[in-house]
C-alpha positions in Angstrom: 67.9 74.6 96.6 65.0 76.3 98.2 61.6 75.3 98.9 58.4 76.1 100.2 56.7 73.8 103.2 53.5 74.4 105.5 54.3 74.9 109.1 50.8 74.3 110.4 50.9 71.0 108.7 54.6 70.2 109.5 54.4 71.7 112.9 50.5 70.8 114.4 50.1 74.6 114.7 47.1 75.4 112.6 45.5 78.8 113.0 48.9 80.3 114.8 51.8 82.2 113.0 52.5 82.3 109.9 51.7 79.6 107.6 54.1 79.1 104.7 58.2 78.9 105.2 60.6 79.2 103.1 63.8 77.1 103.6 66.9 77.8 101.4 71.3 77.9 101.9 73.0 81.1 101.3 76.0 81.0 99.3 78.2 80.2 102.8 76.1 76.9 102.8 74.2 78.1 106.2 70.6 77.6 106.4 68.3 80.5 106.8 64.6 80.8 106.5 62.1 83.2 106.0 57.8 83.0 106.7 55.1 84.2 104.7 50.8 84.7 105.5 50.5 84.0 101.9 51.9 80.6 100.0 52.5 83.3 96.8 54.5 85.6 98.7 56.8 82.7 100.0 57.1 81.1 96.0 57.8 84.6 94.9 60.7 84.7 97.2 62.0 81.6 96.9 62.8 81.9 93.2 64.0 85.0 94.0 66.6 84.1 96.7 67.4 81.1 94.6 67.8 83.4 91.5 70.2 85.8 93.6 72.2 82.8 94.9 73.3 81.6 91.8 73.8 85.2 90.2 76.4 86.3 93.5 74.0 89.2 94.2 72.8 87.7 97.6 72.8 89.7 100.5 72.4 88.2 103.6 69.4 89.6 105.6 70.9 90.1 108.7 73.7 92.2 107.1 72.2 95.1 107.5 71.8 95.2 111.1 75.0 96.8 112.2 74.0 100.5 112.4 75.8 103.3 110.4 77.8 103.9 113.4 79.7 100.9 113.7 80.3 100.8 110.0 81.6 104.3 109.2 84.2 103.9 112.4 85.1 100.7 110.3 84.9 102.4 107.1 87.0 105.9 108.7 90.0 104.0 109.1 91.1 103.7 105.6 91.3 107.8 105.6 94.1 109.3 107.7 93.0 112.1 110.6 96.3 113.8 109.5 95.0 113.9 105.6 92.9 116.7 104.5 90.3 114.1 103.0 89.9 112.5 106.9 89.9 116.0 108.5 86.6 116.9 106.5 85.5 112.9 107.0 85.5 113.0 110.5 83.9 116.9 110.9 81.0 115.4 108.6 80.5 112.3 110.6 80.5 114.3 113.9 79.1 117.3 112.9 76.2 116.4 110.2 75.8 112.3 110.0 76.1 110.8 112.7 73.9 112.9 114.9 71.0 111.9 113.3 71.3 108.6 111.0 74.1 107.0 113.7 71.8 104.7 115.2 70.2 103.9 111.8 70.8 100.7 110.7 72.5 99.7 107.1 69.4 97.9 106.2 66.5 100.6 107.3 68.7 103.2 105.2 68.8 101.0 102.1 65.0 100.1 102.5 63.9 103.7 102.9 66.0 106.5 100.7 63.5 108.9 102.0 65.3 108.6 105.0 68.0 110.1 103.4 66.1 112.7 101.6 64.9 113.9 104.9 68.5 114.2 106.5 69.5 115.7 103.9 66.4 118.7 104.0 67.6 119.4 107.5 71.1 120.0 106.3 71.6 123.3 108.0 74.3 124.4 105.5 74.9 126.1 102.0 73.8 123.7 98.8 78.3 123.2 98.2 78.6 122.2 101.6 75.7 120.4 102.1 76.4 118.5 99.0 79.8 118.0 100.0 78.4 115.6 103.6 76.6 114.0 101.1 79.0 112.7 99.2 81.0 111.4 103.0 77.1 109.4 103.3 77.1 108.3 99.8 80.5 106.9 99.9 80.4 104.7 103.3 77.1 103.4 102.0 79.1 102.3 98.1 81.3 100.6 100.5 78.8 98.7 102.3 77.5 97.6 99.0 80.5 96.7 98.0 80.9 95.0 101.2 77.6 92.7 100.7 75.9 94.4 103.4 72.8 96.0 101.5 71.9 95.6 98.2 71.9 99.6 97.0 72.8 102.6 98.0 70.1 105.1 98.6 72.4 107.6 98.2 71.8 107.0 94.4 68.0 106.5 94.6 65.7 108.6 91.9 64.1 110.1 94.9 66.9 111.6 96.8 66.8 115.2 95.2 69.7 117.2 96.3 69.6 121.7 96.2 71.9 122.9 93.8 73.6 126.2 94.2 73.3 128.9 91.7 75.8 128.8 88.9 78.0 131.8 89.7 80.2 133.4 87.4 83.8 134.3 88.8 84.7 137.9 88.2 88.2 138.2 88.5 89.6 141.5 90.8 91.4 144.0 88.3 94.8 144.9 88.2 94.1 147.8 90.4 92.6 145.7 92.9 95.5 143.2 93.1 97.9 145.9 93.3 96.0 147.6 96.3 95.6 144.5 98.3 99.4 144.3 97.3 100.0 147.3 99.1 97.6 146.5 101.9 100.3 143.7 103.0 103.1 143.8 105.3 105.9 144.6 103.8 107.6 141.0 104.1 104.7 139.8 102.7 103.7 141.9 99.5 105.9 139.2 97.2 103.2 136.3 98.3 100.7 138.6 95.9 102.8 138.3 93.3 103.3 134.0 93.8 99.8 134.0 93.5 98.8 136.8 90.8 101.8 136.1 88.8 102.1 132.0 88.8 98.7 131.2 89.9 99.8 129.7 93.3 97.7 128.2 95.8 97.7 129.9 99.4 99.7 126.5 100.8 102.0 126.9 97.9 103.1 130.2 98.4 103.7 129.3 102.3 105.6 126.2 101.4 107.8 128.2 98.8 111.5 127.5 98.6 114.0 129.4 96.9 115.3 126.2 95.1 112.0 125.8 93.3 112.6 129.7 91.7 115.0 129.1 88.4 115.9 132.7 87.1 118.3 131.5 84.3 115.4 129.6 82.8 112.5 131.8 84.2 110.3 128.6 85.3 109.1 128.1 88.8 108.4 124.9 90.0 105.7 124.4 92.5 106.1 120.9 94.2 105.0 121.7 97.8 103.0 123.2 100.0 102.4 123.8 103.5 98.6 122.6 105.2 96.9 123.0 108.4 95.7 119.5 109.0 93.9 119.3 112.6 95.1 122.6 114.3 98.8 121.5 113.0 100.8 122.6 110.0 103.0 120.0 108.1 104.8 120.1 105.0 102.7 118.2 102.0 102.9 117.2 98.1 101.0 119.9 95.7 97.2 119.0 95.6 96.8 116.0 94.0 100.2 114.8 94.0 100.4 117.6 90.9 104.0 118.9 90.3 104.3 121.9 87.7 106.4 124.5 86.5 104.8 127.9 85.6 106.9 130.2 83.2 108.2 133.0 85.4 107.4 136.6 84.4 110.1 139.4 84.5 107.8 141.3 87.3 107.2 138.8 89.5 111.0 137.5 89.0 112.2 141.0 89.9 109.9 141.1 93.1 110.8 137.3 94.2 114.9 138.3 93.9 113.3 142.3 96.0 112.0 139.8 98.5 114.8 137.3 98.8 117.3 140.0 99.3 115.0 142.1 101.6 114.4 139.0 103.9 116.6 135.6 103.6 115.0 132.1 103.4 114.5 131.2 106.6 115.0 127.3 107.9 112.0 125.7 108.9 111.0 122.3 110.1 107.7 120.5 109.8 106.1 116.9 109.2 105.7 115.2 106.3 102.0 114.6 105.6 101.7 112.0 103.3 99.0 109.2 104.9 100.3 105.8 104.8 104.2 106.6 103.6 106.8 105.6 104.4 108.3 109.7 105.5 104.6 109.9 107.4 104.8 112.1 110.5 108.8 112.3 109.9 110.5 115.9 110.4 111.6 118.1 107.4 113.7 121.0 107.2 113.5 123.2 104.4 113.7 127.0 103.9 111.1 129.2 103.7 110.8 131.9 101.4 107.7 133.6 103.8 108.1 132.9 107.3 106.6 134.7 110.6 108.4 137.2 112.3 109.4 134.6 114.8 111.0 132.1 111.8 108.1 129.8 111.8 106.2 128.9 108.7 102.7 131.0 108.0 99.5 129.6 109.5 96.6 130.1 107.4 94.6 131.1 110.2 96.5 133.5 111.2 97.0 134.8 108.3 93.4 135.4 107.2 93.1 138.2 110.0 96.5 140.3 108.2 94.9 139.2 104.6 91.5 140.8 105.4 92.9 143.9 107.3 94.8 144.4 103.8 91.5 143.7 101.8 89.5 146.2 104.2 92.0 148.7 103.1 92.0 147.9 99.5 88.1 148.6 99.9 86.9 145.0 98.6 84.0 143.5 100.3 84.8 139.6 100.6 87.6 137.1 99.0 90.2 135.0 99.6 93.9 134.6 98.7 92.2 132.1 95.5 91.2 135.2 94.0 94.9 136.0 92.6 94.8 132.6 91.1 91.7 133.6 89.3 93.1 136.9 88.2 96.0 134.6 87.0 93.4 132.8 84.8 91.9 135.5 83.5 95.2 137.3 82.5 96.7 134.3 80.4 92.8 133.9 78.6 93.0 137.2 77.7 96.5 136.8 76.4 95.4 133.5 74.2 96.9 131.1 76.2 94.9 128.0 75.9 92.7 125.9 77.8 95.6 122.6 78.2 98.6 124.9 79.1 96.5 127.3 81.8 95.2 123.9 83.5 98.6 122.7 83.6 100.1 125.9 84.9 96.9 125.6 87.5 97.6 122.4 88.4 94.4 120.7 87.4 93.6 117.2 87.1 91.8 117.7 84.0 91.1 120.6 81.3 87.7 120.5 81.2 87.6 121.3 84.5 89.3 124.3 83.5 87.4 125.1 81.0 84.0 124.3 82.8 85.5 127.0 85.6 87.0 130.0 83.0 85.3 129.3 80.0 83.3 132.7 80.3 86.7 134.3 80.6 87.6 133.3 77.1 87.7 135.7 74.4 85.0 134.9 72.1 85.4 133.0 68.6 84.0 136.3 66.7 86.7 139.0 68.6 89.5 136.3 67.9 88.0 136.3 64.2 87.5 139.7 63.7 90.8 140.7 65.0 92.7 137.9 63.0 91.1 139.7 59.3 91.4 143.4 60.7 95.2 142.3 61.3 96.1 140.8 58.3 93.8 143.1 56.0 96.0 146.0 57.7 99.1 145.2 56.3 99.7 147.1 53.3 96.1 147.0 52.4 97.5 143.7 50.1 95.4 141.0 48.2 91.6 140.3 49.5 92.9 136.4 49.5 95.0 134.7 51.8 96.6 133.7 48.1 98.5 136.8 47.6 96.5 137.2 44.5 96.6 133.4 42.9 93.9 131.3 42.0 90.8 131.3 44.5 89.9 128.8 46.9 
């Protein structure tokens, strides 16, 4: 149990330092104390300590003198450098965090959020990305809590106020567009439009395309791999999210897959495995290609910006990226009634509302659907005003 004594009477010191002491074990049975000018100040703390004791939610003072520094090289190691997730760690760190709040410790940052709130205002980067170095902070600070090292995270703190970027609607290219930046492309690599208009591929799935995932007889492709660019280096790497799909295969962008194929064979390419802590880690695997470079190596993303954008210029659009044919993708099945569940799942997305919270604009609207459902069916042979062929009302 705690308790309260008087050092000037215990220790013959009137007049010099602090008068009152608390005295009180922590929860590892170590004794630690704490001194107070005013005999209130230490009783208020002492039930407090002893009321955090018995609860578990004691944090031990001294916790909170390792700086961030030392605890997010700690905390770094449970993310790989090959993973995409401890690429973007470690260029937030280095980049954004560490530069200025490094030498902070745990405890000054859970004491003062507006510590954080000023980092943050100095952010020199768009309210996404910005947001996006904040969530790196918020995370190794959770862990310290979780960690018994500070009691909150300021992260969380009313206080901390973060921008927010304005909501913008995506306006998908046209069908004229697509088919211009189409024909902006090298030849041997016009069909990657059509992966990505036509099945809603992601630019690392349409580089890690094999032919084996393309099943004419049952028109279905299944996307189950991609190629990244993890660190300068490109590897071979489960869909995003560890999301496997099959997409129904259109007679267009079949035709243009088998143009392709025959055109330019599959070509046999080896990379690592990235998958962070398994077992296949870092391993070589050979698979064939159906993009490759000229020189039979698999397509850097890099690299390829510089022939996408020279096919863009041409096509006369101002800005985009290869994500724009998965929009057009969206907006193509929305406007064919496809619904919300199957177009995430042909997407690959973790959830439909996601989906719906990204392309609900693109919808057709309850009234069109209506009016065209009535038009329809009042069209045919002008019959019966009720759905009852003429029986009894509703």
């Amino acid at each position: 149990m705690a308790h309260v004594e008087d050092r000037w009477k215990r220790e013959g010191r009137r007049g010099t330092g602090r008068r009152w002491r608390v005295r009180y074990a922590g929860p590892d049975g170590r004794e630690r104390s704490r001194s107070f000018d005013r005999k209130i100040d230490a009783e208020q703390f002492r039930v407090r300590v002893e009321s955090d004791v018995q609860r578990g939610t004691y944090i031990d003072p001294s916790a909170g003198r390792m700086t961030l520094r030392a605890y997010s090289a700690t905390w770094q190691q449970a993310y790989s450098p090959d993973s995409s997730r401890g690429e973007h760690i470690g260029t937030h760190l280095s980049r954004h965090i560490l530069p200025v709040l490094g030498d902070v410790t745990l405890g000054q940052l859970a004491s003062r959020p507006s510590m954080i709130q000023q980092w943050y205002a100095g952010l020199r980067l768009s309210p996404q990305s910005a947001g996006q170095v904040f969530i790196t902070l918020s995370a190794i600070l959770a862990a310290a809590v979780d960690d018994n090292l500070i009691p909150a995270n300021p992260c969380r703190a009313k206080s901390v106020r973060l921008r927010t970027a304005p909501k913008r609607r995506i306006v998908p290219w046209t069908a004229a567009q697509v088919d211009a930046i189409r024909e902006g492309m090298p030849e041997r690599w016009r069909a990657m439009v059509d992966c990505a208009a036509g099945l809603g591929m992601r630019q690392g799935e349409v580089f890690g395309a094999r032919p084996e995932q393309v099943d004419f007889l049952r028109r279905t492709v299944h996307v189950n791999r991609q190629v990244l660019r993890v660190n300068g280096r490109l590897w071979f790497a489960a869909p995003k999210e560890n999301r496997d799909r099959a997409v129904p295969l259109a007679q267009p962008v079949s035709l243009a897959l088998a143009a392709h194929m025959a055109a330019w064979p599959p070509v046999a390419v080896t990379l690592p495995w990235n998958e962070p802590g398994g077992p296949r880690h870092g391993q070589p695997v050979t698979a064939e290609l159906l993009f490759a470079t000229a020189a039979g190596g698999a397509v850097n993303g890099s690299s390829f910006w510089r022939t996408w954008g020279a096919a863009r210029d041409r096509a006369g659009i101002a800005k985009g990226g290869m994500h724009m044919l998965r929009h057009y993708f969206a907006s193509v099945l929305l406007a064919g009634g496809v619904d919300i569940r199957a177009l995430s799942e042909y997407l690959g997305h973790h959830d439909p509302g996601f989906t719906l919270r990204v392309y609900s604009h693109l919808m057709p609207s309850a009234e069109g659907r209506a009016l065209k459902a009535v038009e329809a069916a009042l069209a045919e042979d002008h019959g019966p005003g009720t759905a009852q062929e003429g029986g009894k009302p509703c």
